[in-house]
C-alpha positions as CSV (number, residue, x, y, z in Angstrom):
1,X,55.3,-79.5,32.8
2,X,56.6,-76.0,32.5
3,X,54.5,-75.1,29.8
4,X,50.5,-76.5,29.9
5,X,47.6,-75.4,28.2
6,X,43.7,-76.3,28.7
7,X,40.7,-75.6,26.7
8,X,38.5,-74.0,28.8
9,X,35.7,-73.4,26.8
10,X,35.9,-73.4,22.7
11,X,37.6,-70.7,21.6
12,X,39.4,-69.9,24.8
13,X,42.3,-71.8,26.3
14,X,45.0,-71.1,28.8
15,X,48.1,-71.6,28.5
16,X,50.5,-71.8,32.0
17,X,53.9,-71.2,32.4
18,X,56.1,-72.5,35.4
19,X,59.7,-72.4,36.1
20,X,62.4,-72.5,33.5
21,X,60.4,-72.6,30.3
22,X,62.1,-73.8,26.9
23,X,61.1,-72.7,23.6
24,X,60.4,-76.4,22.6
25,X,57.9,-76.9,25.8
26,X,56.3,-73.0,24.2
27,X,56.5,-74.5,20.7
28,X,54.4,-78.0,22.1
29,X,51.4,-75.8,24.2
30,X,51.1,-73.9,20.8
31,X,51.0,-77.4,18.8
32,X,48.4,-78.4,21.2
33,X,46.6,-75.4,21.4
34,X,45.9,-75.1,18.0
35,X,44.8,-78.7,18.1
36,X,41.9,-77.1,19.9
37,X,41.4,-74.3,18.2
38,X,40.7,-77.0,15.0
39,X,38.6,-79.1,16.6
40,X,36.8,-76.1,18.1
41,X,36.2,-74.5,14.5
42,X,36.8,-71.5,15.2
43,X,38.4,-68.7,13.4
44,X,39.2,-66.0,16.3
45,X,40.3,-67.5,19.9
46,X,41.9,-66.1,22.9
47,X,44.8,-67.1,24.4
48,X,44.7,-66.3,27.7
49,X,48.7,-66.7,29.2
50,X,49.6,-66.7,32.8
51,X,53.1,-66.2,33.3
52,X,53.4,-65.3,36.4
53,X,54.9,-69.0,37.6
54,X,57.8,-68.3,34.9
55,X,61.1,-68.1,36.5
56,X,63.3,-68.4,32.9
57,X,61.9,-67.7,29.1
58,X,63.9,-68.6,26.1
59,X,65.4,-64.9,24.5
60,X,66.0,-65.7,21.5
61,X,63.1,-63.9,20.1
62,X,63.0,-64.1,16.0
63,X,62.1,-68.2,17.3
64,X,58.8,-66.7,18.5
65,X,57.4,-66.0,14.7
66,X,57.5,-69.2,13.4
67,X,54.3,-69.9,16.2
68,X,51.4,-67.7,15.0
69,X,49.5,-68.6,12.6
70,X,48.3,-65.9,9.9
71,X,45.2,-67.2,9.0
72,X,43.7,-67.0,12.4
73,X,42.8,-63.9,14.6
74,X,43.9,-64.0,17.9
75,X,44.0,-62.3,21.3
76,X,46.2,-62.8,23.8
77,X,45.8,-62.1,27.4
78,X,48.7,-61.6,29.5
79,X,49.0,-62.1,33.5
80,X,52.0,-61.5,35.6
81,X,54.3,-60.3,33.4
82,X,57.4,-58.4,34.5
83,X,58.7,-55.5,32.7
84,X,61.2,-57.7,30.7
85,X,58.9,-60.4,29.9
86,X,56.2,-57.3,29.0
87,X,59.3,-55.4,26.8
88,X,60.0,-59.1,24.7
89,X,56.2,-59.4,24.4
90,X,55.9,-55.9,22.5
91,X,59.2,-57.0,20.4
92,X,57.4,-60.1,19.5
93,X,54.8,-58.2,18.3
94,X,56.9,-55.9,16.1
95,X,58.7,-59.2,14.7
96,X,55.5,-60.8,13.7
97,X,53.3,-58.2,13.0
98,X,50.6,-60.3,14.9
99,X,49.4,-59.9,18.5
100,X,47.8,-56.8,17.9
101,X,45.0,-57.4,20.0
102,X,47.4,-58.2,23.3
103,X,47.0,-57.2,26.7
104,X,48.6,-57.1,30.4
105,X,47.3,-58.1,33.5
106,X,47.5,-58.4,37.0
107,X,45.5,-61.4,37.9
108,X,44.3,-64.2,35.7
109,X,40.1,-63.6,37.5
110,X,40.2,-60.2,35.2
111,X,41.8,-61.8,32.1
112,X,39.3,-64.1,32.5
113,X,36.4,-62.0,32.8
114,X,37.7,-59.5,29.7
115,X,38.4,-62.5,27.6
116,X,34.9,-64.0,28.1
117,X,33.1,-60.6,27.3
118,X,34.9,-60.5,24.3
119,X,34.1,-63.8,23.1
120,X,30.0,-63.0,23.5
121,X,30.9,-60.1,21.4
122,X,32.3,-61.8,18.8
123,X,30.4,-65.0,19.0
124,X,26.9,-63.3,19.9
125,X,24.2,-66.1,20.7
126,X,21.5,-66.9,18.1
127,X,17.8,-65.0,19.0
C-alpha cells in the first residue's frame, strides 16, 4: 500500500509513504490514524511521516485542508523530504493554518528520538 500508518505507541504513529501516492490512499492513513488517536484518548499526538519512499504526491494542495482536525494539537515530523515536497508542506501549512509545530528530517532514528522526548514532556509520568 502506498500510504500505511502504525501506532507505535499511543499518541505516536507513523505514517509511510511509497511510490505514487494518491490523495485518497493520504485521505485513508489519516481516517485510520485518527482511529487511533480516539481509541488512544489523547488530545496532542505526533505524526511522525516518512516520505522518503514517495516517488509521486497528489498537488492539488487546497485537498490537503479538509484532513486536520481543529480540535486536536498535532506535530508532525517529517523525514526525507525534497525541496518540493518540503515547499508544498509549508503551503499546506499557510492553507490550513495548522501544522505549526512541523519539522524536517533527515532520518526517521532522529524523528523518532525528538518525537518521543516530546511526548514525556507533554505527557510527564505520574510521581
Amino acid at each position: 500500500m502506498p500510504a500505511d500508518i502504525e501506532r507505535l505507541q499511543p499518541g505516536l504513529y507513523l505514517l509511510r509513504w511509497y511510490g505514487e501516492v494518491t490523495f485518497e490512499q493520504i485521505a485513508n492513513s489519516q481516517r485510520i490514524g485518527l482511529q487511533y488517536v480516539a481509541q488512544d484518548q489523547v488530545k496532542n499526538y505526533i505524526l511522525v511521516a516518512d516520505i522518503s519512499a514517495a516517488t509521486k504526491v497528489p498537488n492539488d494542495l487546497r485537498r490537503y485542508q479538509s484532513l486536520f482536525r481543529e480540535d486536536q494539537t498535532q506535530y508532525i515530523h517529517i523525514v526525507g523530504a525534497n525541496r518540493a515536497m518540503a515547499f508544498a508542506a509549508n503551503t499546506i501549512r499557510r492553507f490550513t493554518g495548522r501544522l505549526n509545530h512541523m519539522r524536517f528530517y533527515q532520518t526517521l532514528d532522529e524523528a523518532l528520538d525528538e518525537a518521543r522526548q516530546l511526548l514525556q514532556i507533554e505527557s510527564p509520568s505520574s510521581p
